[in-house]
PDB file of N, CA, C and O in Angstrom:
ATOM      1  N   UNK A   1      18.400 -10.991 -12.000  1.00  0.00           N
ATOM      2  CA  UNK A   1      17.081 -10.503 -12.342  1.00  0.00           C
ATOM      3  C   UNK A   1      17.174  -9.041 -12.739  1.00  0.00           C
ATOM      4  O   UNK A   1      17.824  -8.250 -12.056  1.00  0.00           O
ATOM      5  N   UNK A   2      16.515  -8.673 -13.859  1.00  0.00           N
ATOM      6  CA  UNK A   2      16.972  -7.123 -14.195  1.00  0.00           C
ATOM      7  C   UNK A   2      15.116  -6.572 -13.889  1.00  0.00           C
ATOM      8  O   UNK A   2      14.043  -7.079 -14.215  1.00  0.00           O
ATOM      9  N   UNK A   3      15.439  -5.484 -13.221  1.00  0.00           N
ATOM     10  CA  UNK A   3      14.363  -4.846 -12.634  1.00  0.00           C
ATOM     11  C   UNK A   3      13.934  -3.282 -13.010  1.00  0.00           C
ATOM     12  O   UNK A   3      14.683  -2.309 -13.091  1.00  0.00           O
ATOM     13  N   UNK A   4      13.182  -3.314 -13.118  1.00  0.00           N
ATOM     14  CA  UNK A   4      12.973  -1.548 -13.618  1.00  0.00           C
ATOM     15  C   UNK A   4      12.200  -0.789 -12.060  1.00  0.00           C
ATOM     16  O   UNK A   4      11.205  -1.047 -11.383  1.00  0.00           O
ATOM     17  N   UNK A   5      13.030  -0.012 -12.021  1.00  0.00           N
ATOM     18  CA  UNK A   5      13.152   0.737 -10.827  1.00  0.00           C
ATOM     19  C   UNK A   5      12.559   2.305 -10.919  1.00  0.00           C
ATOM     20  O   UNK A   5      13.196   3.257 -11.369  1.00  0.00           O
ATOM     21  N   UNK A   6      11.075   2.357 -10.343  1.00  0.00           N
ATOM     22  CA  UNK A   6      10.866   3.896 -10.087  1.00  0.00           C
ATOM     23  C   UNK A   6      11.574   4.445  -9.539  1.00  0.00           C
ATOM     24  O   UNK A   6      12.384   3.940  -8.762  1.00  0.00           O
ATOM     25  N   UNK A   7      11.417   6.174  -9.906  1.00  0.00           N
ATOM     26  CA  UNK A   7      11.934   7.645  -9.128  1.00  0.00           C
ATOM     27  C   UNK A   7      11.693   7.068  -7.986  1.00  0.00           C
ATOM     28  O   UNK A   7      10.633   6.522  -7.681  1.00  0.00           O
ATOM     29  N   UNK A   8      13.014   7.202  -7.070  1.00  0.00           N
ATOM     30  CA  UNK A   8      12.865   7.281  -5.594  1.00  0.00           C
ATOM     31  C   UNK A   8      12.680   8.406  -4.937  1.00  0.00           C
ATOM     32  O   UNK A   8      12.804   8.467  -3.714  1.00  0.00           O
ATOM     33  N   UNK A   9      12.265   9.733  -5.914  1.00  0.00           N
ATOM     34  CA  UNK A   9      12.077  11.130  -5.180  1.00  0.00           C
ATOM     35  C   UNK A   9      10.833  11.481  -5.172  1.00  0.00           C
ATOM     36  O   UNK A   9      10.533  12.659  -5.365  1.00  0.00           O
ATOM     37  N   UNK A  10       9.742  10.372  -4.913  1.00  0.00           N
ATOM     38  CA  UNK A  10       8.446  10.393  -4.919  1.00  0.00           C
ATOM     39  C   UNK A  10       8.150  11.067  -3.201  1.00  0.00           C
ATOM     40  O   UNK A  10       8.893  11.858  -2.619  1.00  0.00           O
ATOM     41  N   UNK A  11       6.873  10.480  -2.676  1.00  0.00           N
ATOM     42  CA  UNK A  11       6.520  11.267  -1.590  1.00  0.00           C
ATOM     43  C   UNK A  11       7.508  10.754  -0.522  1.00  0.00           C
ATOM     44  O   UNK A  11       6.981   9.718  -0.116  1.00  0.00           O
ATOM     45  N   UNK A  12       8.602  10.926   0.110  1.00  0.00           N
ATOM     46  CA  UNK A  12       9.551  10.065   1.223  1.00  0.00           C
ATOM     47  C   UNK A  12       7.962   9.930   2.300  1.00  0.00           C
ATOM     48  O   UNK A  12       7.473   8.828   2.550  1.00  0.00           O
ATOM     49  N   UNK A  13       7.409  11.124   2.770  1.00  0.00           N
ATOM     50  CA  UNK A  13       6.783  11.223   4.589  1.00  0.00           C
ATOM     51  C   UNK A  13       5.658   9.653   3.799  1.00  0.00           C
ATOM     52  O   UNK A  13       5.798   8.657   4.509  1.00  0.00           O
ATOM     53  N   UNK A  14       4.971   9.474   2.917  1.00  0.00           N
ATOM     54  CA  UNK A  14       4.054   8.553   2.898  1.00  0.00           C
ATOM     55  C   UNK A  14       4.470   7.607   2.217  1.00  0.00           C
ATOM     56  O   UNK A  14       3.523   6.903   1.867  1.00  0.00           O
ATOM     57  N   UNK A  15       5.753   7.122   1.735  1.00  0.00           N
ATOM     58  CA  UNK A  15       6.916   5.854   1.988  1.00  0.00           C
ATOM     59  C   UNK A  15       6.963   5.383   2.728  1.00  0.00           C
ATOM     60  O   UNK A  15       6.824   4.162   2.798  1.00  0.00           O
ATOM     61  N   UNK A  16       7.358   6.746   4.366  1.00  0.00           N
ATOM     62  CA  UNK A  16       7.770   6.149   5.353  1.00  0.00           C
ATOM     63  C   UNK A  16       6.199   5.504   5.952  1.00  0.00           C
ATOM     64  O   UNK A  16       6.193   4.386   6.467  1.00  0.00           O
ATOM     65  N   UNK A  17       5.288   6.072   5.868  1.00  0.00           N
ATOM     66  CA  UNK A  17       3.836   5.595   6.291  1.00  0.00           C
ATOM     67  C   UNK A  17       4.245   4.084   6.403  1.00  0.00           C
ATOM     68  O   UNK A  17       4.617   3.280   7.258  1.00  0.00           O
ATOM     69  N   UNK A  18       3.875   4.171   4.602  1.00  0.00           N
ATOM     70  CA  UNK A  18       3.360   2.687   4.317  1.00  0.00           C
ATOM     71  C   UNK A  18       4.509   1.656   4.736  1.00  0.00           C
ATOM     72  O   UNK A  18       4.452   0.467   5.049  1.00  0.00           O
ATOM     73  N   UNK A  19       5.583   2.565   4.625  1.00  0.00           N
ATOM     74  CA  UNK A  19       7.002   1.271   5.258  1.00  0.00           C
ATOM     75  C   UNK A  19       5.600   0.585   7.085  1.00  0.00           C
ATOM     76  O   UNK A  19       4.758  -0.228   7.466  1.00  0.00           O
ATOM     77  N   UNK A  20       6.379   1.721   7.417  1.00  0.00           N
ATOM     78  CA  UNK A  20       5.287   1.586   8.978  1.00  0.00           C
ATOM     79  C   UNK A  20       4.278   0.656   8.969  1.00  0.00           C
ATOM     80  O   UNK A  20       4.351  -0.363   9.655  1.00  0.00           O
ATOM     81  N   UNK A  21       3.082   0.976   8.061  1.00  0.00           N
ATOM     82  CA  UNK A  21       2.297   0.127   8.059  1.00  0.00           C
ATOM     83  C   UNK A  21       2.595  -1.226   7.822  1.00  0.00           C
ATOM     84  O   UNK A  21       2.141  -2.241   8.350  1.00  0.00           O
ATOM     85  N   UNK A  22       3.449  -1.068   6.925  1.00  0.00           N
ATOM     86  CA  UNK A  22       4.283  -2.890   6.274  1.00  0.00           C
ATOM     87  C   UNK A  22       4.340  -4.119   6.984  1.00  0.00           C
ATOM     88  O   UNK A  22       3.836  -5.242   7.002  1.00  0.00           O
ATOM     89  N   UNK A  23       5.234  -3.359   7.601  1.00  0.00           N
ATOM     90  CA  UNK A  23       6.116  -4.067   9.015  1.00  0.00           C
ATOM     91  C   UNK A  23       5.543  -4.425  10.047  1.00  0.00           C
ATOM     92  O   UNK A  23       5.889  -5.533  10.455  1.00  0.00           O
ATOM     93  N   UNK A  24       4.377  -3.607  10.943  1.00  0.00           N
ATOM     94  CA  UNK A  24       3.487  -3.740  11.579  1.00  0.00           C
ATOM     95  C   UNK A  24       2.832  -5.036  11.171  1.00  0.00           C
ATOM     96  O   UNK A  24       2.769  -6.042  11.878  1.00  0.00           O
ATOM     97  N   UNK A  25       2.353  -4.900   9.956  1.00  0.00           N
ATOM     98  CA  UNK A  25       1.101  -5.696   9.519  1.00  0.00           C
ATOM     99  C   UNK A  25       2.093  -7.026   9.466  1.00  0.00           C
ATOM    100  O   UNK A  25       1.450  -7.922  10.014  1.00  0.00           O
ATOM    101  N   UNK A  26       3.067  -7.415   9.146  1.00  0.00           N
ATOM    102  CA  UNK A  26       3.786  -8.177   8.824  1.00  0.00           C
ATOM    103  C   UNK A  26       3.954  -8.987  10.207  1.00  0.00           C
ATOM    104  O   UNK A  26       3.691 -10.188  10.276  1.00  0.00           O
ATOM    105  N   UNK A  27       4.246  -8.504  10.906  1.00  0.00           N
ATOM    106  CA  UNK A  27       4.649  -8.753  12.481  1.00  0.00           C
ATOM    107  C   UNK A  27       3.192  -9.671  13.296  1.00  0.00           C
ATOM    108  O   UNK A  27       3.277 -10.529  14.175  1.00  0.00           O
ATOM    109  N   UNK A  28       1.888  -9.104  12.618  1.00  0.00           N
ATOM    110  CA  UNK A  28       0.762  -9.684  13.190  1.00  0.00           C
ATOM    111  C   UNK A  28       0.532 -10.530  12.683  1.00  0.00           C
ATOM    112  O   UNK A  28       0.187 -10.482  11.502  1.00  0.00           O
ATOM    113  N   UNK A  29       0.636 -11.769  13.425  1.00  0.00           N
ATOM    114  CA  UNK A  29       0.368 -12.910  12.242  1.00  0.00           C
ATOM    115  C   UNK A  29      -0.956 -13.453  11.751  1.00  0.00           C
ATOM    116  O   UNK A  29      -1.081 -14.379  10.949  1.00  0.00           O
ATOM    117  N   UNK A  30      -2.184 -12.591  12.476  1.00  0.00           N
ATOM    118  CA  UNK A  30      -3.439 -12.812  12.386  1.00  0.00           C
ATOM    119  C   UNK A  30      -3.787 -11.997  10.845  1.00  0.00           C
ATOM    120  O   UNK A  30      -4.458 -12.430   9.909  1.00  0.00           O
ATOM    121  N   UNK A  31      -3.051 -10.638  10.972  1.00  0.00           N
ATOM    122  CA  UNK A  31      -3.643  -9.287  10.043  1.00  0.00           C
ATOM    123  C   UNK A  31      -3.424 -10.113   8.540  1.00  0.00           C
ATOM    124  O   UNK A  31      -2.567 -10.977   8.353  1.00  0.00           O
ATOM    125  N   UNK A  32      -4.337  -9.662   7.603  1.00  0.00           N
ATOM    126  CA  UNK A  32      -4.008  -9.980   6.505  1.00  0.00           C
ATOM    127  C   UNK A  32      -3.201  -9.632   5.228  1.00  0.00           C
ATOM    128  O   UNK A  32      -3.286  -9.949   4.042  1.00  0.00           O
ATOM    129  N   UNK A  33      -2.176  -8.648   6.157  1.00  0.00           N
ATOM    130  CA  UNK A  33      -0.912  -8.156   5.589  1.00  0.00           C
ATOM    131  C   UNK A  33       0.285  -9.586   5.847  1.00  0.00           C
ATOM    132  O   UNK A  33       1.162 -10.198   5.237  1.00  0.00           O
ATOM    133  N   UNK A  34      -0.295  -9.567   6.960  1.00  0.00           N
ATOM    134  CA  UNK A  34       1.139 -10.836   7.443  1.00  0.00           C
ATOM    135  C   UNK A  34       0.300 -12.342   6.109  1.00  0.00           C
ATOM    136  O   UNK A  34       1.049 -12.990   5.379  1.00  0.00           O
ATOM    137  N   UNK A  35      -0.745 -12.493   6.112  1.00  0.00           N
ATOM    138  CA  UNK A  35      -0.719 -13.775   4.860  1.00  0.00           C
ATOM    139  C   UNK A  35      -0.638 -13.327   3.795  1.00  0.00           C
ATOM    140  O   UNK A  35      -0.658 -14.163   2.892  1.00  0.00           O
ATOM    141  N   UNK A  36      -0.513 -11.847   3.385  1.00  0.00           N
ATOM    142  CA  UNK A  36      -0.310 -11.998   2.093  1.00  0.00           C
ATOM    143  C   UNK A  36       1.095 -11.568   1.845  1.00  0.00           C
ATOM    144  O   UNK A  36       1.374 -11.468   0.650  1.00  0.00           O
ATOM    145  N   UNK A  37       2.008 -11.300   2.658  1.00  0.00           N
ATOM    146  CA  UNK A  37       3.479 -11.403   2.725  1.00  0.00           C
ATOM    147  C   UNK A  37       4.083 -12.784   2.822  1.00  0.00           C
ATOM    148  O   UNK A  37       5.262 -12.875   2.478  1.00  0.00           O
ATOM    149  N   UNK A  38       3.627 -13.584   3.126  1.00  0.00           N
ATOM    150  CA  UNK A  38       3.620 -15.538   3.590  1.00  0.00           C
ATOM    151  C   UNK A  38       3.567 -15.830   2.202  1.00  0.00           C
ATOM    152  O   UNK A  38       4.510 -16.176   1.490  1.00  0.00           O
ATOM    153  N   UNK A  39       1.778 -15.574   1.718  1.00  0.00           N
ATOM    154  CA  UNK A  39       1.951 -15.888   0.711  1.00  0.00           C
ATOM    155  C   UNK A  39       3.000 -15.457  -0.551  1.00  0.00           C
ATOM    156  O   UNK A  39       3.621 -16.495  -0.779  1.00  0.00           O
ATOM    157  N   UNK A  40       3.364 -14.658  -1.250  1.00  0.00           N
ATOM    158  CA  UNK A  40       4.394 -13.903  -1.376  1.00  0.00           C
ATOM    159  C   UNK A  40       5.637 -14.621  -1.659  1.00  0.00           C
ATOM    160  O   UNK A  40       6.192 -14.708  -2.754  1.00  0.00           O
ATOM    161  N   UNK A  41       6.077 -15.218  -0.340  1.00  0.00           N
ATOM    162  CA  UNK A  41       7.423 -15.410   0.007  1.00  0.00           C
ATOM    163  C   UNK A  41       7.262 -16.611  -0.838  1.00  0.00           C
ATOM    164  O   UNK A  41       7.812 -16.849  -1.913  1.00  0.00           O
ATOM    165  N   UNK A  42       6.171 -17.540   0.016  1.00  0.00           N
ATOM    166  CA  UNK A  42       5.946 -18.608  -0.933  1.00  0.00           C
ATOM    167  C   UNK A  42       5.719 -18.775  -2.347  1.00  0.00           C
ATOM    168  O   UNK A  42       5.653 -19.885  -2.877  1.00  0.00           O
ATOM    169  N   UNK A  43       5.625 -17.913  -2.831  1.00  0.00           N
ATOM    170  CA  UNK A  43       5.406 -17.493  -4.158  1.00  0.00           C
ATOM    171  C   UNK A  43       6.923 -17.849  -5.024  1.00  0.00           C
ATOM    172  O   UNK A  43       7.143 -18.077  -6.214  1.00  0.00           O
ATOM    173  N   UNK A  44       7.797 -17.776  -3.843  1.00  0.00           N
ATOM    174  CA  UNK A  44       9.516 -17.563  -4.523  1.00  0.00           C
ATOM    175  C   UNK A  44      10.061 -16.353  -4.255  1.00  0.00           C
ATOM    176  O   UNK A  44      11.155 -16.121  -4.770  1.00  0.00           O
ATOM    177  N   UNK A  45       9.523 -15.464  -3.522  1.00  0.00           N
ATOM    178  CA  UNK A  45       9.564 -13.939  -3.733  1.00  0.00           C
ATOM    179  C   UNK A  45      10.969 -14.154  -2.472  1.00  0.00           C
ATOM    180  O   UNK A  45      11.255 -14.968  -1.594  1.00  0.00           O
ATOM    181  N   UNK A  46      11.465 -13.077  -2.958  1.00  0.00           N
ATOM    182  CA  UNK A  46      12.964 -12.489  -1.370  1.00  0.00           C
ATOM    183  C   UNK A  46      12.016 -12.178  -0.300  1.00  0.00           C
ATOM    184  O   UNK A  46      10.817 -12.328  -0.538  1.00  0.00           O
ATOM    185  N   UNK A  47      12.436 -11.723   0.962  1.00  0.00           N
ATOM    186  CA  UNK A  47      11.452 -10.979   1.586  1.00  0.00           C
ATOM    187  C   UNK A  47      11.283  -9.683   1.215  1.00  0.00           C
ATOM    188  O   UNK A  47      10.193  -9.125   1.088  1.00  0.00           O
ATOM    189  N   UNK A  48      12.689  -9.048   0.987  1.00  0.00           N
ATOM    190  CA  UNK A  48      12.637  -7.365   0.697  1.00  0.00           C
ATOM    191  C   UNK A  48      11.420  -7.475  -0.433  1.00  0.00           C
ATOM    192  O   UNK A  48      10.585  -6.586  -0.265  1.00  0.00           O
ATOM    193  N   UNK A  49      11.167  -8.251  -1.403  1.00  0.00           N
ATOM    194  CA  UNK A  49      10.418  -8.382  -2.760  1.00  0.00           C
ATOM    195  C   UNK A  49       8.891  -8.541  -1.839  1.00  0.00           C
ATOM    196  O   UNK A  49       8.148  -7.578  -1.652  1.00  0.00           O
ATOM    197  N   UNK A  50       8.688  -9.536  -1.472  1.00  0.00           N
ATOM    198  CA  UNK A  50       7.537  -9.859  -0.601  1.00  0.00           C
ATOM    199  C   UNK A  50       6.528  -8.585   0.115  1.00  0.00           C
ATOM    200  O   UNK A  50       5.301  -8.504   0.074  1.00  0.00           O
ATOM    201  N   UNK A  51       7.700  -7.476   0.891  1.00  0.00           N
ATOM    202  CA  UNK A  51       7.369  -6.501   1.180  1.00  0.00           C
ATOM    203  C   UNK A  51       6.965  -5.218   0.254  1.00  0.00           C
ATOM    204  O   UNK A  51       5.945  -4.531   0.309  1.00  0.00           O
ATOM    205  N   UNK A  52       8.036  -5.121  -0.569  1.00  0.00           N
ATOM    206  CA  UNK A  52       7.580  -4.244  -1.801  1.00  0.00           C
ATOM    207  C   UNK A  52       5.938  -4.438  -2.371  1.00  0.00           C
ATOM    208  O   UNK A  52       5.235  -3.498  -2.743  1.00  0.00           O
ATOM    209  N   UNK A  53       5.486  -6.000  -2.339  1.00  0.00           N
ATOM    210  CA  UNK A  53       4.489  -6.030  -2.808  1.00  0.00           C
ATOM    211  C   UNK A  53       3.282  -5.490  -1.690  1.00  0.00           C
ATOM    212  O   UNK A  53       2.314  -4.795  -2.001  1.00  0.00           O
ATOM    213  N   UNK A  54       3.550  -5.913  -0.542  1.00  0.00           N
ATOM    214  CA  UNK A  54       2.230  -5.636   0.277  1.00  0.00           C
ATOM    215  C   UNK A  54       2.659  -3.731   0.272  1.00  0.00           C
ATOM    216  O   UNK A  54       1.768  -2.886   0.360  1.00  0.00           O
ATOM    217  N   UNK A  55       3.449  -3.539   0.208  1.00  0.00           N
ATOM    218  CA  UNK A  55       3.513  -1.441   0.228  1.00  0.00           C
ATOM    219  C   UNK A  55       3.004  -0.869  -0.629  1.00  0.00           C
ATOM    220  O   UNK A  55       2.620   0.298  -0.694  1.00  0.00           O
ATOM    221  N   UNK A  56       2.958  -2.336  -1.911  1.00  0.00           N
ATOM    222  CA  UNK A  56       2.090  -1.848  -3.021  1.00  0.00           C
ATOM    223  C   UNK A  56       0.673  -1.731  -2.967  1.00  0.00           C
ATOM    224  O   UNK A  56       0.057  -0.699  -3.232  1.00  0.00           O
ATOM    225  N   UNK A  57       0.151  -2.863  -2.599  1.00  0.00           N
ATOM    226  CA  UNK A  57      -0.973  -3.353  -2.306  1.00  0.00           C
ATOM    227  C   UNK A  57      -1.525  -2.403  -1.116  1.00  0.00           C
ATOM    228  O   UNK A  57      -2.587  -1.790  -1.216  1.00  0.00           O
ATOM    229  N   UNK A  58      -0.468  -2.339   0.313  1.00  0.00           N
ATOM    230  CA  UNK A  58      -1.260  -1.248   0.848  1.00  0.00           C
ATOM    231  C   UNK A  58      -1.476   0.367  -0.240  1.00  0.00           C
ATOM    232  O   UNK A  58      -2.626   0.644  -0.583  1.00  0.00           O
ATOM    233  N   UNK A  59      -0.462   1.174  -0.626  1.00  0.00           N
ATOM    234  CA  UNK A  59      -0.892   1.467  -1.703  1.00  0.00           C
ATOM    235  C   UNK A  59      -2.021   1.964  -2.398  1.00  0.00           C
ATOM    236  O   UNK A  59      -2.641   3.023  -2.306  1.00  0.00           O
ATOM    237  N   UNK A  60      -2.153   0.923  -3.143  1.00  0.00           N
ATOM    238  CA  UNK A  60      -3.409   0.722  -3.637  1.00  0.00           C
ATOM    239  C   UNK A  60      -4.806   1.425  -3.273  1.00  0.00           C
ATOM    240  O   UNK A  60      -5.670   2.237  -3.605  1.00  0.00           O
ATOM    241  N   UNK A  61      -4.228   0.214  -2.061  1.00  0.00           N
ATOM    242  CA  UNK A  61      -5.985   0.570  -0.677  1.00  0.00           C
ATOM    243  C   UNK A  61      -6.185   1.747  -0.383  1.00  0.00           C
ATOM    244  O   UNK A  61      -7.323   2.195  -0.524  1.00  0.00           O
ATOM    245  N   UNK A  62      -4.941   2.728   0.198  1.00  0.00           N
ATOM    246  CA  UNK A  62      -5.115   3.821   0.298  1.00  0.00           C
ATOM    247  C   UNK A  62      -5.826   4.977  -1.127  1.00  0.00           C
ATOM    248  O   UNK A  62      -6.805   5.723  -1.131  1.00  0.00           O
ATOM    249  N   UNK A  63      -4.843   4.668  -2.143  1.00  0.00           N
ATOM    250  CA  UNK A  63      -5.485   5.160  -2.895  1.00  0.00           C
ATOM    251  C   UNK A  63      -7.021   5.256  -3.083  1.00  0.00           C
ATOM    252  O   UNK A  63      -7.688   6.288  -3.159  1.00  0.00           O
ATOM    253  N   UNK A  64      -7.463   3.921  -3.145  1.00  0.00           N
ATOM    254  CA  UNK A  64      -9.197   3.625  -3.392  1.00  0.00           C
ATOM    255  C   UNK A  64     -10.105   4.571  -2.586  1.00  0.00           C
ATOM    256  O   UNK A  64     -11.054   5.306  -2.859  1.00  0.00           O
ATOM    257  N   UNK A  65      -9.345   4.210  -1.364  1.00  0.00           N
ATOM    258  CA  UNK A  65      -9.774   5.272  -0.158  1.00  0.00           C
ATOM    259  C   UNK A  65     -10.035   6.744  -0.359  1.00  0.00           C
ATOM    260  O   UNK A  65     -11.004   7.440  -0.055  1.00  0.00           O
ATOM    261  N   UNK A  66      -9.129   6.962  -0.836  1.00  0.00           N
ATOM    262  CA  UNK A  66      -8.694   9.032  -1.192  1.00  0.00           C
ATOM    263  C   UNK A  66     -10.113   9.053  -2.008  1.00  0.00           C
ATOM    264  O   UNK A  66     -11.073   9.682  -1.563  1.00  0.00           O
ATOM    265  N   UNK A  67     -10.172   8.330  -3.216  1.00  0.00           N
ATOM    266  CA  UNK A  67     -10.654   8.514  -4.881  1.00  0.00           C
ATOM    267  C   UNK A  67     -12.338   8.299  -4.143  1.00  0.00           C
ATOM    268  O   UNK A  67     -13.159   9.115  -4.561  1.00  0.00           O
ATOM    269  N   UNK A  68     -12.907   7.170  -3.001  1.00  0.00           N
ATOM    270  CA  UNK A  68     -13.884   7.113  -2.870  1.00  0.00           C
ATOM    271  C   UNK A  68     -14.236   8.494  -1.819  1.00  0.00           C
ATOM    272  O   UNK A  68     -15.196   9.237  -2.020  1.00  0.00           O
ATOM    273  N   UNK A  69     -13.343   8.645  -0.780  1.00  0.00           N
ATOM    274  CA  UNK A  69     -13.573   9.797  -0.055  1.00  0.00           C
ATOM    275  C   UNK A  69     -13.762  11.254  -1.025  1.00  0.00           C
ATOM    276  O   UNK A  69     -14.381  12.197  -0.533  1.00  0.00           O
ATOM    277  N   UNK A  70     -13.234  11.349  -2.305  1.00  0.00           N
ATOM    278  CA  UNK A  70     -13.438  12.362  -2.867  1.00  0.00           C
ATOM    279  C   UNK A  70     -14.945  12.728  -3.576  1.00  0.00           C
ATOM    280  O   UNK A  70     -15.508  13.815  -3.707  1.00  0.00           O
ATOM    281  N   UNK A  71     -15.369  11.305  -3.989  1.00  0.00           N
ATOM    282  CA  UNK A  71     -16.594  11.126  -4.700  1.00  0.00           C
ATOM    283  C   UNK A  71     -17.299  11.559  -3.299  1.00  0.00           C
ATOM    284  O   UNK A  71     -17.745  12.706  -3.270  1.00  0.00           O
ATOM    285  N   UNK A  72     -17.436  10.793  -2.190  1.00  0.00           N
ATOM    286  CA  UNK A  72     -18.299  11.606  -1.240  1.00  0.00           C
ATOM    287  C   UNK A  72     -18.687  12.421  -0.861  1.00  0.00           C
ATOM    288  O   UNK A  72     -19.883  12.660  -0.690  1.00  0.00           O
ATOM    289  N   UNK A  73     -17.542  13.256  -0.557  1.00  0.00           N
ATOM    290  CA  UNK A  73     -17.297  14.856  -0.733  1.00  0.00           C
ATOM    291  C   UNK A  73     -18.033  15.685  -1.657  1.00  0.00           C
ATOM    292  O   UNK A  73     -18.861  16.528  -1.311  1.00  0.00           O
ATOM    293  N   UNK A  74     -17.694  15.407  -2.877  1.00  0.00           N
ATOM    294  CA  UNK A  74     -18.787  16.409  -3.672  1.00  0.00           C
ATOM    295  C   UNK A  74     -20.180  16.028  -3.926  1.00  0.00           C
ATOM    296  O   UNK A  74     -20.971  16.837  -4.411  1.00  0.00           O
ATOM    297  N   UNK A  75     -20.534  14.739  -3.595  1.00  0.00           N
ATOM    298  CA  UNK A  75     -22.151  14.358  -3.419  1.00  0.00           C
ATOM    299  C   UNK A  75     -22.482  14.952  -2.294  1.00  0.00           C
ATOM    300  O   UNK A  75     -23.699  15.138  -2.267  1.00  0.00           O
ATOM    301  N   UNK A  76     -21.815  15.424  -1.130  1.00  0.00           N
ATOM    302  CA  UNK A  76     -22.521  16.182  -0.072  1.00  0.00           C
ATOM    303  C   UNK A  76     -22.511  18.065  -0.153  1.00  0.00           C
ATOM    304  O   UNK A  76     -22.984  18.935   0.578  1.00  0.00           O
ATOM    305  N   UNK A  77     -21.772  18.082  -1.344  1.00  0.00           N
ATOM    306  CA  UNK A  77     -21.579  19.563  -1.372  1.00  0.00           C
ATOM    307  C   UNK A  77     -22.961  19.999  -2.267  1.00  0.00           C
ATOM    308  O   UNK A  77     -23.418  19.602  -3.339  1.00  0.00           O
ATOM    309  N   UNK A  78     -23.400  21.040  -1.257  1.00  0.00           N
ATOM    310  CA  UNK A  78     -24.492  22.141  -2.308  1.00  0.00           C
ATOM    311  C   UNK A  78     -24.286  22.419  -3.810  1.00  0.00           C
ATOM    312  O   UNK A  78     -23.277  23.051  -4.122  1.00  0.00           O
ATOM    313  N   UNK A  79     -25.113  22.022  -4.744  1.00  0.00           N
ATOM    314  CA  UNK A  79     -24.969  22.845  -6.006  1.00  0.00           C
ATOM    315  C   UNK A  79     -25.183  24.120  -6.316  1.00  0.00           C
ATOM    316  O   UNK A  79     -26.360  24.480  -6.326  1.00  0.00           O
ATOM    317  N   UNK A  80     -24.319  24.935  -6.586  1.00  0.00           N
ATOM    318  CA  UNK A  80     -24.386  26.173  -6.783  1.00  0.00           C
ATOM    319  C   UNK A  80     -25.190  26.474  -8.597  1.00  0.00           C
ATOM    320  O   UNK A  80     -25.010  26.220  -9.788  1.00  0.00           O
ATOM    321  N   UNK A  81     -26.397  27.389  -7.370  1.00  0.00           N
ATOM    322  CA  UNK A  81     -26.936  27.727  -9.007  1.00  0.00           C
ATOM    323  C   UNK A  81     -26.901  28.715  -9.313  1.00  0.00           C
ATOM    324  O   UNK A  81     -27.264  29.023 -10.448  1.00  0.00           O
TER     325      UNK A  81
END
C-alpha cells in the first residue's frame, strides 16, 4: 500500500494528548471511540490504521471545539467604539 505521510514535526505535546485519548477510548468498550475503532477494523483497516483514524476524528472534534469556543469569545467581548 503506498501512503502519503505528513510532517511528523507537527505539535509532539498534543499527539501525545490525542495518542492518550485514543487508547483510553479504545479500551472502553461502551465509549464511542471504542465502536468506531471496531468499526474501522472491520472496515479491513490494521489496527495501527484503525487508530490513526479515531486520532483523526478525535482531531477533528477538538478542533470544532477551539473554532466554536473562539466564536463565543468574541460575541461576549464589548465593542469598542
Amino acid at each position: 500500500k503506498a501512503r502519503h505521510r505528513l510532517s511528523r514535526s507537527g505539535d509532539r505535546q498534543l499527539n501525545s494528548v490525542l495518542h492518550t485519548i485514543a487508547v483510553t477510548q479504545i479500551r472502553m468498550p461502551n465509549s464511542p471511540g471504542h465502536a468506531y475503532y471496531q468499526r474501522k477494523l472491520s472496515e479491513g483497516k490494521t489496527p495501527r490504521e484503525a487508530k490513526r483514524c479515531l486520532k483523526r476524528r478525535l482531531a477533528d472534534h477538538v478542533w470544532r471545539i477551539m473554532i466554536a469556543d473562539e466564536r463565543m469569545s468574541k460575541h461576549r467581548l464589548p465593542q469598542a467604539t
